[in-house]
C-alpha positions in Angstrom: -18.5 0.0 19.6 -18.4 4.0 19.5 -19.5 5.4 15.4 -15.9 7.1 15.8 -14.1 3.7 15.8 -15.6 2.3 12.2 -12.3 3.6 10.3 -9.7 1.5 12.7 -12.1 -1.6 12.9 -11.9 -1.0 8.8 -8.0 -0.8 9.0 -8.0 -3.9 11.1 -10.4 -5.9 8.6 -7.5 -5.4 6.2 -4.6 -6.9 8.5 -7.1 -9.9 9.2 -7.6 -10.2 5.2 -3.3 -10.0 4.8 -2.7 -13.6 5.5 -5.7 -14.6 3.4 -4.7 -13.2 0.2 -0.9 -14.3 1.3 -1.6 -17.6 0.9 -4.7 -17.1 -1.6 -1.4 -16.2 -4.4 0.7 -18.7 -3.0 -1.6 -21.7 -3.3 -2.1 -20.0 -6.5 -5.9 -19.8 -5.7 -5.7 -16.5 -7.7 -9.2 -15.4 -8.0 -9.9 -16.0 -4.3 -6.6 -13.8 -3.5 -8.6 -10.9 -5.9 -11.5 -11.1 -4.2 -10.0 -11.0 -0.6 -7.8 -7.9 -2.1 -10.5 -6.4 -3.7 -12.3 -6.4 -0.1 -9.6 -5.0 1.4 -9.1 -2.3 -1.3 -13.7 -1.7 -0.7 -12.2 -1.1 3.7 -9.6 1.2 2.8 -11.4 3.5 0.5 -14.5 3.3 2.8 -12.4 3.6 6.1 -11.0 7.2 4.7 -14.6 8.3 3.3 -15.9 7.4 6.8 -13.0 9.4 8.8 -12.5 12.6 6.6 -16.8 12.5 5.8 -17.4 12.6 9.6 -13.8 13.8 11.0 -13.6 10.4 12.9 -9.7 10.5 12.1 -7.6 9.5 15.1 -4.1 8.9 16.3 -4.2 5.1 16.1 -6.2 5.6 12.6 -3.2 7.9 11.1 -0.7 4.7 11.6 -2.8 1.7 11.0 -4.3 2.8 8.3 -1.4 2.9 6.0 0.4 0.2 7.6 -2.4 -2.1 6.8 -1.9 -0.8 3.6 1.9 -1.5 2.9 1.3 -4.7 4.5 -1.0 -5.6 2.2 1.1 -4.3 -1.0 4.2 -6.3 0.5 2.6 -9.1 1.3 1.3 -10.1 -2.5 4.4 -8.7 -4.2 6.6 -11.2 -1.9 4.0 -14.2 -2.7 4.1 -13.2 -6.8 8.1 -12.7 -6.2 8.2 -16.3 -4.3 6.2 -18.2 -7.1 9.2 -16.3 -9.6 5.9 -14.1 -11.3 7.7 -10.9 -10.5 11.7 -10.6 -10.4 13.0 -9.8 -6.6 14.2 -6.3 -7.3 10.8 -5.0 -7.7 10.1 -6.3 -3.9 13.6 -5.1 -3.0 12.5 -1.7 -4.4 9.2 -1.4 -2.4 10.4 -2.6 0.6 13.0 0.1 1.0 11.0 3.0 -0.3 8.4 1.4 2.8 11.2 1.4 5.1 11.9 4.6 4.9 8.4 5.9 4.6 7.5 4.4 7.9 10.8 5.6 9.2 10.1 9.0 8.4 6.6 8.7 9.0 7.4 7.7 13.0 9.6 10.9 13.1 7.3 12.8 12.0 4.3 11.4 13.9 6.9 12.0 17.4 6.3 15.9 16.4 3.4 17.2 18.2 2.7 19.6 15.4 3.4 18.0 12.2 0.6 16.2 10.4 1.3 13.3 8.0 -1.0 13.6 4.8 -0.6 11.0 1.4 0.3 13.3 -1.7 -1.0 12.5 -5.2 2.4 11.3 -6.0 2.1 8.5 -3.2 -1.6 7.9 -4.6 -0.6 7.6 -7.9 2.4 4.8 -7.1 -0.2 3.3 -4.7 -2.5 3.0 -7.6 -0.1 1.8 -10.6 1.2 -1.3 -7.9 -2.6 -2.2 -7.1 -3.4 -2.6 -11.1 -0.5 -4.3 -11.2 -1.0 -6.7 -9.2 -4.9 -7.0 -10.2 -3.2 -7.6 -13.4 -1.0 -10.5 -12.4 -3.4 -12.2 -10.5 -5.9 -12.0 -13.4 -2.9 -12.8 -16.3 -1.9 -15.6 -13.5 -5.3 -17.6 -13.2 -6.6 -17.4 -16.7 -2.8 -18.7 -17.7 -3.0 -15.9 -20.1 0.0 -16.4 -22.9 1.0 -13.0 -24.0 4.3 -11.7 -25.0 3.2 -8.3 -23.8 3.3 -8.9 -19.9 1.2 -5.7 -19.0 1.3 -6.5 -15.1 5.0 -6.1 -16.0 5.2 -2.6 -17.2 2.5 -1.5 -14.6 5.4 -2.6 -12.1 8.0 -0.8 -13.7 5.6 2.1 -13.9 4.8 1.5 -10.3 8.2 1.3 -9.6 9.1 5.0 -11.2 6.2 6.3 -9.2 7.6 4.7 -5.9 11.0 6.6 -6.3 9.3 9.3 -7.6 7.7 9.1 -4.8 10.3 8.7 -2.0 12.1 11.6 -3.9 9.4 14.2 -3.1 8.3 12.9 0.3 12.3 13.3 1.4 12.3 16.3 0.2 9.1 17.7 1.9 10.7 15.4 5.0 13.5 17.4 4.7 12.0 20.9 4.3 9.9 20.3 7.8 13.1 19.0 9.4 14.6 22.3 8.3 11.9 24.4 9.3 11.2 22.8 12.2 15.2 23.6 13.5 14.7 27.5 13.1 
């Protein structure tokens, strides 16, 4: 294996790991699910470090490295939203703002000379949903009776960040759609 490929074989750790904390929070084997996530979270940081350290960042790295990400974001909030933790319209919510994120993303990609970067707006929502869902999974195993459901108002905070989110990444999608036209 060639040094340059250690980001994607990171990005492909995390789509093994999906299933694993899928049915981790489904069998409600929550600590197991936070450990499996918290791996995946150690690949993804490490697999950017690695890429932008020693400019390893390739084609196939731009797409699967996100992907794996979503994935792995959509893949817990559906398992929390099956077991009735979190309400469906938070799941509704991320799954449209990932639709069209990957949407726009592939139209973007197609563009020989436009180059897809994560904002701090898309960090920031990215962050919020992942203590959010530590949160849950913590709250979740220790059956933690509180009237003040924290993980909650991560979500909804998570969830204003998302839109937030979309909001400025259509509007940057549609400034280099404009640009690109003259």
């Amino acid at each position: 294996m060639k040094k340059e490929n250690i980001p994607n074989m990171l990005s492909i750790i995390r789509f093994i790991l999906i299933p694993f904390i899928f049915f981790s929070v489904i069998y409600q084997h929550y600590i197991e699910a936070l450990i499996f996530f918290t791996i995946s979270a150690i690949t993804d940081i490490l697999d950017g470090y690695i890429a932008r350290k020693y400019n390893y960042i390739t084609d196939i790295g731009k797409l699967i490295d996100p992907l794996a990400d979503k994935l792995t974001q959509i893949s817990i909030i559906c398992a929390l939203t099956i077991l009735k933790i979190l309400p469906w319209w938070i799941l509704t919510i991320i799954i449209i703002k990932e639709f069209v994120m990957i949407v726009s993303a592939t139209i973007l990609y197609s563009k020989k000379d436009v180059v897809v970067y994560s904002k701090w707006y898309g960090k920031l929502a990215t962050t919020l949903l992942y203590l959010a869902i530590v949160c849950s999974l913590i709250i979740n195993q220790f059956n933690i009776s509180i009237s003040f459901r924290i993980d909650l108002y991560l979500y909804y905070l998570a969830i204003i960040a998302t839109i937030f989110s979309l909001i400025m990444y259509s509007i940057k999608f549609k400034f280099k759609a404009n640009y690109n036209r003259q």
